[in-house]
C-alpha positions as CSV (number, residue, x, y, z in Angstrom):
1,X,-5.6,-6.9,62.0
2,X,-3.9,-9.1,59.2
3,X,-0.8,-11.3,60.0
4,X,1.8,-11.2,58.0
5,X,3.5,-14.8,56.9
6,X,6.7,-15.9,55.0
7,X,6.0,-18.8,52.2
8,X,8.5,-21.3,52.5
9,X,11.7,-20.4,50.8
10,X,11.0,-16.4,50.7
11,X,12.3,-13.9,52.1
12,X,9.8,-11.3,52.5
13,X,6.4,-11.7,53.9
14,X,2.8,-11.7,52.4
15,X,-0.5,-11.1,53.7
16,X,-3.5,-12.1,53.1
17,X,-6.9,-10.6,53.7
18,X,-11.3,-11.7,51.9
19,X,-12.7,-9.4,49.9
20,X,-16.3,-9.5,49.2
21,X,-15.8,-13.4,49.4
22,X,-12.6,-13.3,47.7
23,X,-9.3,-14.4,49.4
24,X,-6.9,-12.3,48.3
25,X,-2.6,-12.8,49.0
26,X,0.0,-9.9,48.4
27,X,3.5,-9.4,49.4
28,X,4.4,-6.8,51.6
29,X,8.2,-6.6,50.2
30,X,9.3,-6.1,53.3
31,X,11.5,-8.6,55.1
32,X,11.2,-7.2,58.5
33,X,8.0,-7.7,60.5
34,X,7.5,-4.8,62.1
35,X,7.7,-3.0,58.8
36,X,5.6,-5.9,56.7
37,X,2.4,-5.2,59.5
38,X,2.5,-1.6,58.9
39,X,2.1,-2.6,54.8
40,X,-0.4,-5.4,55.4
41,X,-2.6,-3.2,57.1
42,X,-2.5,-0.4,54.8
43,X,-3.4,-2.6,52.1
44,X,-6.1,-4.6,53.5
45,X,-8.0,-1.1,54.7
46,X,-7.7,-0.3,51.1
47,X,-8.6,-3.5,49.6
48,X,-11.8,-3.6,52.1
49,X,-12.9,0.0,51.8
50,X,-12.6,-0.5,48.0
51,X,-10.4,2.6,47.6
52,X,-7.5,0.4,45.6
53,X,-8.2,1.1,41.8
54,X,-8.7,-2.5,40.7
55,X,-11.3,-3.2,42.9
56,X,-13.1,-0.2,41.8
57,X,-12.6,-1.4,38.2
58,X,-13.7,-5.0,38.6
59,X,-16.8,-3.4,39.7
60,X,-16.9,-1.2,36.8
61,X,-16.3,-3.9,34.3
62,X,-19.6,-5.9,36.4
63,X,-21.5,-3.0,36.3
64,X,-21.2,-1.7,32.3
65,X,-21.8,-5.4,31.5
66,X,-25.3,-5.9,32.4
67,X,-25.9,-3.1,30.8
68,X,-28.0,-3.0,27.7
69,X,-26.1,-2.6,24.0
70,X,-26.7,0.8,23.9
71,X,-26.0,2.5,27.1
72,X,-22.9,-0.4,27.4
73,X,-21.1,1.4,24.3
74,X,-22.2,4.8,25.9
75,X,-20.9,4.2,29.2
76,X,-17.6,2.3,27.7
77,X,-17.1,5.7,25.6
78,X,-17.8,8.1,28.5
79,X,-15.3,6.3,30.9
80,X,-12.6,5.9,28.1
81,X,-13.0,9.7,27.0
82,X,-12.8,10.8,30.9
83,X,-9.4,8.0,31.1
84,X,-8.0,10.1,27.9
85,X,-8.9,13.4,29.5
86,X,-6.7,13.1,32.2
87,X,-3.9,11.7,29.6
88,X,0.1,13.5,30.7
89,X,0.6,12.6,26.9
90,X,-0.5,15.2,24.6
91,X,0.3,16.3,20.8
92,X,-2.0,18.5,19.3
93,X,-3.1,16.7,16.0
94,X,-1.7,20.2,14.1
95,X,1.4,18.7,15.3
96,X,1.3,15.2,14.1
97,X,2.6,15.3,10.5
98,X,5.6,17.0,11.6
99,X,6.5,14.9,14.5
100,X,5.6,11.7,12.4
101,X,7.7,13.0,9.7
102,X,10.4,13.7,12.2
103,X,10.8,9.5,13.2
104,X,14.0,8.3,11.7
105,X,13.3,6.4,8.5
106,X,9.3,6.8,9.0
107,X,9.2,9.7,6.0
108,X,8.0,8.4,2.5
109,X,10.9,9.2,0.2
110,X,9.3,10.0,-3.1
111,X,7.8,13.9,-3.2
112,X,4.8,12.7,-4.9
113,X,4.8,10.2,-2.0
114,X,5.3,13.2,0.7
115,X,2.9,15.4,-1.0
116,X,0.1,12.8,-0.3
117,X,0.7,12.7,3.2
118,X,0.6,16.6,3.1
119,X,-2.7,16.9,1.2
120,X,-4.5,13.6,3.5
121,X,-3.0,15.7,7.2
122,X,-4.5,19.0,6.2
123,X,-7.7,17.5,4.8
124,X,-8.4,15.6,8.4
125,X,-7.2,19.0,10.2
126,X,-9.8,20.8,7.9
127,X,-12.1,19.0,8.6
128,X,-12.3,18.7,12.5
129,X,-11.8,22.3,12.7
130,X,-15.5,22.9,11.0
131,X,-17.0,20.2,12.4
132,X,-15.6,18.8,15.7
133,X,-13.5,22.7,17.4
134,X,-13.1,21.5,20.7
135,X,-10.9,18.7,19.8
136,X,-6.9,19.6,19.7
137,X,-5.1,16.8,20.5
138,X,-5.0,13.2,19.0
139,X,-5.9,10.7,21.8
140,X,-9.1,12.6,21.4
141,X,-10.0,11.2,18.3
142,X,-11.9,8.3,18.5
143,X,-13.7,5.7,15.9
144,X,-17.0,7.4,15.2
145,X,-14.8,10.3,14.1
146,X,-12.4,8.8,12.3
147,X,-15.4,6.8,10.1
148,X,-17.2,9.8,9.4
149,X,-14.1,11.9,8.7
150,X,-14.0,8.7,5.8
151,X,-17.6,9.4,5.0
152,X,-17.2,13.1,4.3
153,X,-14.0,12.1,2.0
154,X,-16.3,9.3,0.4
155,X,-19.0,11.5,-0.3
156,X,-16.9,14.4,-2.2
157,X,-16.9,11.6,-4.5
158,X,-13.0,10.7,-4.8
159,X,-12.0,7.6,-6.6
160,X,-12.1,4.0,-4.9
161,X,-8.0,4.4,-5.1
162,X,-7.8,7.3,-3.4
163,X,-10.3,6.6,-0.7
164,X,-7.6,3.8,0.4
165,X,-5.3,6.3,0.4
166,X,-6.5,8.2,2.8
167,X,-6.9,5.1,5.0
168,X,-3.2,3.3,4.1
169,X,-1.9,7.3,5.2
170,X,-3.6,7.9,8.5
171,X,-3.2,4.0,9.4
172,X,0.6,4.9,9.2
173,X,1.1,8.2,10.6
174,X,-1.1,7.0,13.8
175,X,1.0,3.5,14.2
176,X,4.1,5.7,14.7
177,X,2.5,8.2,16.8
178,X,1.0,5.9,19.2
179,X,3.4,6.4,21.9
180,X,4.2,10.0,21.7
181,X,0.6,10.7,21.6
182,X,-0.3,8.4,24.2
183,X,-3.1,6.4,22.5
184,X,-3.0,2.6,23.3
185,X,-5.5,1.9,19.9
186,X,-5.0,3.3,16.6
187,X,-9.0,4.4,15.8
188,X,-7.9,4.2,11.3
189,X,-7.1,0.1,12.0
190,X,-11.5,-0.1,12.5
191,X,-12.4,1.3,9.3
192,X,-12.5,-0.9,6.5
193,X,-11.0,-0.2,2.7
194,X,-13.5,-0.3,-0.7
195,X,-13.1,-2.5,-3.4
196,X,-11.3,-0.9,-6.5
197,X,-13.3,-1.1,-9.8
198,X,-10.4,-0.7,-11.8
199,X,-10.3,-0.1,-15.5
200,X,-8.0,-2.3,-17.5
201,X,-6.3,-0.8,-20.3
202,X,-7.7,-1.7,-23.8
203,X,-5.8,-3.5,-26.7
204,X,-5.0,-1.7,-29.5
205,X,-5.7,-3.1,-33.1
206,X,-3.7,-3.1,-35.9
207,X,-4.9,-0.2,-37.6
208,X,-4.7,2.0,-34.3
209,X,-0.9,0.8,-34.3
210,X,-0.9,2.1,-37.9
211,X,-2.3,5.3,-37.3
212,X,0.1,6.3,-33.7
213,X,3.4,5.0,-36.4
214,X,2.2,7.1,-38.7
215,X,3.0,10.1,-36.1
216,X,5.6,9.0,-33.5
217,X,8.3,10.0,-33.8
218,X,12.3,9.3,-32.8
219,X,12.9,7.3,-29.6
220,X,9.2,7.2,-28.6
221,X,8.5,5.7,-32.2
222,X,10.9,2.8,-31.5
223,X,9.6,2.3,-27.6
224,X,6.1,2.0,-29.1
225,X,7.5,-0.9,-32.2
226,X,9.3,-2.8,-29.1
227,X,6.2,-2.7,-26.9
228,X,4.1,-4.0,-29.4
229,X,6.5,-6.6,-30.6
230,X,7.9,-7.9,-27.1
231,X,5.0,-7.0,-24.7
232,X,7.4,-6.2,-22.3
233,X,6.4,-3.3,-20.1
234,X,7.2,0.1,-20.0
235,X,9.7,-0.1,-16.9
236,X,11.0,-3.0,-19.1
237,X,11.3,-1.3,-22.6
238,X,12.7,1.6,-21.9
239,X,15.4,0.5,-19.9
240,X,16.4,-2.0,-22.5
241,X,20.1,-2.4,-22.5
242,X,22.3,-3.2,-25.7
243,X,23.3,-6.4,-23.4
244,X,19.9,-7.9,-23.3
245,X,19.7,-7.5,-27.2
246,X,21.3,-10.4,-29.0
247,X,21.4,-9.8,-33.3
248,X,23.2,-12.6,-34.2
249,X,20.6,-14.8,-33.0
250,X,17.7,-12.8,-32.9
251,X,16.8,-13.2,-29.6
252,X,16.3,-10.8,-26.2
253,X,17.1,-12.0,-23.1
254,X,16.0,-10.1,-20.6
255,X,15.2,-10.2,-17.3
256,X,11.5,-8.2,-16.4
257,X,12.0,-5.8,-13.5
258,X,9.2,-7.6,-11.6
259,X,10.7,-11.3,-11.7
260,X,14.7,-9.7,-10.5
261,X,14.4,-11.2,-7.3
262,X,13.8,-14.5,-8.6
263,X,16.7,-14.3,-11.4
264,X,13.5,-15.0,-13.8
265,X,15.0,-14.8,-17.6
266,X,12.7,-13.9,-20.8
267,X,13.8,-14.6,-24.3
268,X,11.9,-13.5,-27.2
269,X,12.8,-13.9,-30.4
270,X,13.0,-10.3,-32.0
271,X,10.3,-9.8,-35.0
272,X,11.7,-9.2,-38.3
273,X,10.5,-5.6,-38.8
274,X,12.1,-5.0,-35.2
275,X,15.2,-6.8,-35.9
276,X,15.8,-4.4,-39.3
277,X,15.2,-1.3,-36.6
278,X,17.7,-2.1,-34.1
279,X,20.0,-3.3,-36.8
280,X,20.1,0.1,-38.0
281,X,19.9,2.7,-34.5
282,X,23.3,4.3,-34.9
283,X,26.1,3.3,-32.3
284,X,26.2,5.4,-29.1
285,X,28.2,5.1,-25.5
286,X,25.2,4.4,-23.5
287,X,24.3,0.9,-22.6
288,X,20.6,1.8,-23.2
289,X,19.0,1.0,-26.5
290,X,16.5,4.2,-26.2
291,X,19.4,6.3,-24.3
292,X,17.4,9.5,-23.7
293,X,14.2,8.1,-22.7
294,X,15.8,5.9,-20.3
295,X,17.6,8.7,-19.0
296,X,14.0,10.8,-18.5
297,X,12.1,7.4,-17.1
298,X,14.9,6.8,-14.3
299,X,14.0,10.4,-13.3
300,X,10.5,10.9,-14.2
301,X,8.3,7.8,-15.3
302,X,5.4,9.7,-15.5
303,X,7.0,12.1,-18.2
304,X,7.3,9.0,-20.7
305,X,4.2,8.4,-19.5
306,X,2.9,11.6,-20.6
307,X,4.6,11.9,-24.3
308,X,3.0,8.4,-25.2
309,X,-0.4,9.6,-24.3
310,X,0.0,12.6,-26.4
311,X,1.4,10.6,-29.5
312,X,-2.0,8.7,-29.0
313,X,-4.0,11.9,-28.8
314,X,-2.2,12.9,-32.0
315,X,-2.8,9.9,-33.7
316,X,-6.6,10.3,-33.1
317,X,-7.2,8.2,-30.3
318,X,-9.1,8.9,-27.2
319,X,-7.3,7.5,-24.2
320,X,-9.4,8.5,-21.1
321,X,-13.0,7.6,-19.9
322,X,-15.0,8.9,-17.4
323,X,-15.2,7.5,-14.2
324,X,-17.9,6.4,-12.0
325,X,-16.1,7.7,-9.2
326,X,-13.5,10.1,-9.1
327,X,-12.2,13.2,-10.4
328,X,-9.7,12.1,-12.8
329,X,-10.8,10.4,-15.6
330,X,-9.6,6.6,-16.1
331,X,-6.6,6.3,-18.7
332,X,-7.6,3.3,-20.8
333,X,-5.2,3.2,-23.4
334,X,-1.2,3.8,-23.0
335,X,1.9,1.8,-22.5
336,X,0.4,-1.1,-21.1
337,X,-1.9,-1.2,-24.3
338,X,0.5,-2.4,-26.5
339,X,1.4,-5.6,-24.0
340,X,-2.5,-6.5,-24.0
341,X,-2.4,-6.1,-28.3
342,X,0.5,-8.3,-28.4
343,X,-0.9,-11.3,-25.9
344,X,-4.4,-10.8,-27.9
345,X,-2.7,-10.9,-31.4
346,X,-1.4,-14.5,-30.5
347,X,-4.2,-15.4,-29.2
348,X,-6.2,-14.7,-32.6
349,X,-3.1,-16.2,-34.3
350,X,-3.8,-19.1,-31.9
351,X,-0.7,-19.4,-30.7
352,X,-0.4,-21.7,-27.5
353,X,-1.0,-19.9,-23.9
354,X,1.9,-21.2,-22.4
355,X,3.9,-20.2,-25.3
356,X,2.5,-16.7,-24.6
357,X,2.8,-16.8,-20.9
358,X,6.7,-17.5,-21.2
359,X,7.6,-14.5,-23.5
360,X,5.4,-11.7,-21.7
361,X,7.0,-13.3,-18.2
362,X,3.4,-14.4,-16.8
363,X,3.4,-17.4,-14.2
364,X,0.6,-19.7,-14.0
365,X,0.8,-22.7,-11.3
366,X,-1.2,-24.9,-13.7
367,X,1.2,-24.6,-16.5
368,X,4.0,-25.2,-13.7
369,X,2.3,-28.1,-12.6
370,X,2.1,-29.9,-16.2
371,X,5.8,-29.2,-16.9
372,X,4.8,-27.5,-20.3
373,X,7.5,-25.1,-21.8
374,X,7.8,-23.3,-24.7
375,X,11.0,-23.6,-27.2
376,X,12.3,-21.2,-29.3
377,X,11.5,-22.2,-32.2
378,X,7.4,-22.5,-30.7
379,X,8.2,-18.5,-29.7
380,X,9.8,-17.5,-32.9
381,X,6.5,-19.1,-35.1
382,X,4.3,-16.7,-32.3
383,X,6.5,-13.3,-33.3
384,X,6.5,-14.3,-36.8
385,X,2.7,-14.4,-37.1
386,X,2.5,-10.7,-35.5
387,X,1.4,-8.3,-38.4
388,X,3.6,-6.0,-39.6
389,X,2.9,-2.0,-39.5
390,X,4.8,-0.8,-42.4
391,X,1.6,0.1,-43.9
């Protein structure tokens, strides 16, 4: 029999009892003494029997460990799988988009956004009904499914992008439904993203810009001229407001959606076939220098998006390339084009790289750190040497 003891200062009175060599002390929470032997007894019959659970799982622990690799992992899964059977918690993966899309502020926003979700969830569901029936609920999923759920969606040969997709979505959805499903690991945080072998877009030259003039048309015509004469990008140019557009001196000062948070101004001097163009767009209420496309890009980037690449189709160009990977082909001309044409044109007109780097809104720590800056008139000589397309 165990004697129960108060330490000094305490109220209530411990016990203490050796186990397998191992002097253990507990508190019997009860201040009487009566009552505190009845607890110390209990307790040290279950300590010594073994019958208390952490006992049993010390010896666990001890026992898997001098196991070899193999059976180790075998006997770690097999005890964690029986844990997880016995889980109270239970959603049926079915269930999980819904309830994750239920969390307050959890749900992407954007449709496209949502869709993704939508197409990743039924893909997984898909896919563990063919090849793993028996499991229903999510804290039975475990890593080696989760990687070769990834290796099935790998091998129908989707793009690098869209592999990380898949692994950004279900990362997401399974940090949120961690405690409602009543996993204590999220399996997606083990399995490791691909690097992208993206394709830049290309420059265009001179003539190509030429040949798309020669068949744009109304506000896309005027998006393309500012694009190739600011190298500002699309987001930029076609929300170009009257405000950033200064004709008395010839200048825009704008400042590039990407450097807003920083209050990061750009002034470039306006070319001179650019300057006549403005000079002569006839006066409207909107703020917006290109009032309907701004209108359609707040709403729908991708539709400008869309009506450039077809004024490059028209205009003879070929703007895809196959992939290595990936169903879509890879767009390599477009918007962006035009910015990669104008920073190459100075380049062959050798004007300065920190002149460059200031108009198209590029930082660069070594330029920073030698405290060179362009001027205007350094920026004005660079627009100035741009060929002109009225050819």
């Amino acid at each position: 029999m165990v004697k129960p003891f108060k330490a000094d200062g305490k109220k209530t009175y411990n016990f203490q009892v050796m186990v397998n060599g191992e002097r253990i002390i507990e508190s019997t929470g009860e201040t009487n003494f009566n009552k505190a032997q009845k607890v110390a007894n209990k307790r040290a019959l279950e300590l010594r029997e073994g019958t208390d659970y952490r006992i049993q799982l010390t010896r666990l622990i001890r026992s898997i460990k001098d196991m070899p690799e193999k059976a180790r992992e075998k006997a770690i899964n097999d005890c964690t799988k029986s844990l997880l059977s016995e889980n109270p918690v239970k959603m049926e993966i079915k269930s999980g988009l819904s309830i994750f899309l239920e969390k307050p502020g959890k749900a992407p926003g954007a449709r496209n956004t949502l869709n993704s979700f939508k197409r990743v969830w039924t893909a997984l569901c898909n896919w563990l009904a063919e090849h793993h029936p028996d499991i229903n609920y999510v804290h039975e999923l475990n890593e080696e499914i989760a990687e070769n759920f990834l290796n099935h969606i790998w091998n129908t040969g989707v793009a690098e992008q869209t592999y990380n997709e898949y692994i950004k979505i279900l990362r997401r959805i399974f940090n949120v439904l961690t405690k409602d499903a009543g996993i204590s690991k999220n399996v997606w945080n083990s399995t490791e993203k691909v690097k992208i072998n993206s394709v830049s877009k290309k420059p265009l030259t001179k003539d190509e810009f030429v040949s798309i003039m020669q068949v744009a048309e109304g506000e896309i015509r005027l998006l393309l001229i500012i694009g190739f004469y600011t190298g500002l990008r699309l987001g930029d140019a076609c929300q170009l407001k009257w405000e950033d557009v200064n004709l008395k001196t010839a200048m825009f000062n704008i400042t590039p959606s990407k450097t807003k948070g920083h209050d990061k101004t750009v002034n470039i001097p306006i070319h001179s076939i650019l300057y006549e163009i403005l000079r002569r767009v006839p006066s409207t209420d909107s703020e917006y220098v290109l009032p309907e496309i701004a209108a359609t890009y707040l709403k729908d980037p991708a539709a400008v998006s869309k009506k450039i690449q077809k004024t490059f189709v028209n205009a003879g160009i070929k703007t895809t390339e196959e992939r290595k990977r990936g169903v879509k082909n890879a767009t390599v001309y477009g918007f962006h084009s035009l910015r990669h044409s104008f920073i190459s044109l100075c380049a062959a007109e050798g004007i300065p790289q920190h002149v460059v780097r200031e108009m198209v809104g590029h930082s660069s720590d070594a330029i920073h750190q030698i405290y060179q800056h362009a001027n205007t008139e350094q920026k004005r000589k660079a627009i100035d040497m741009l060929p002109s397309i009225e050819e």
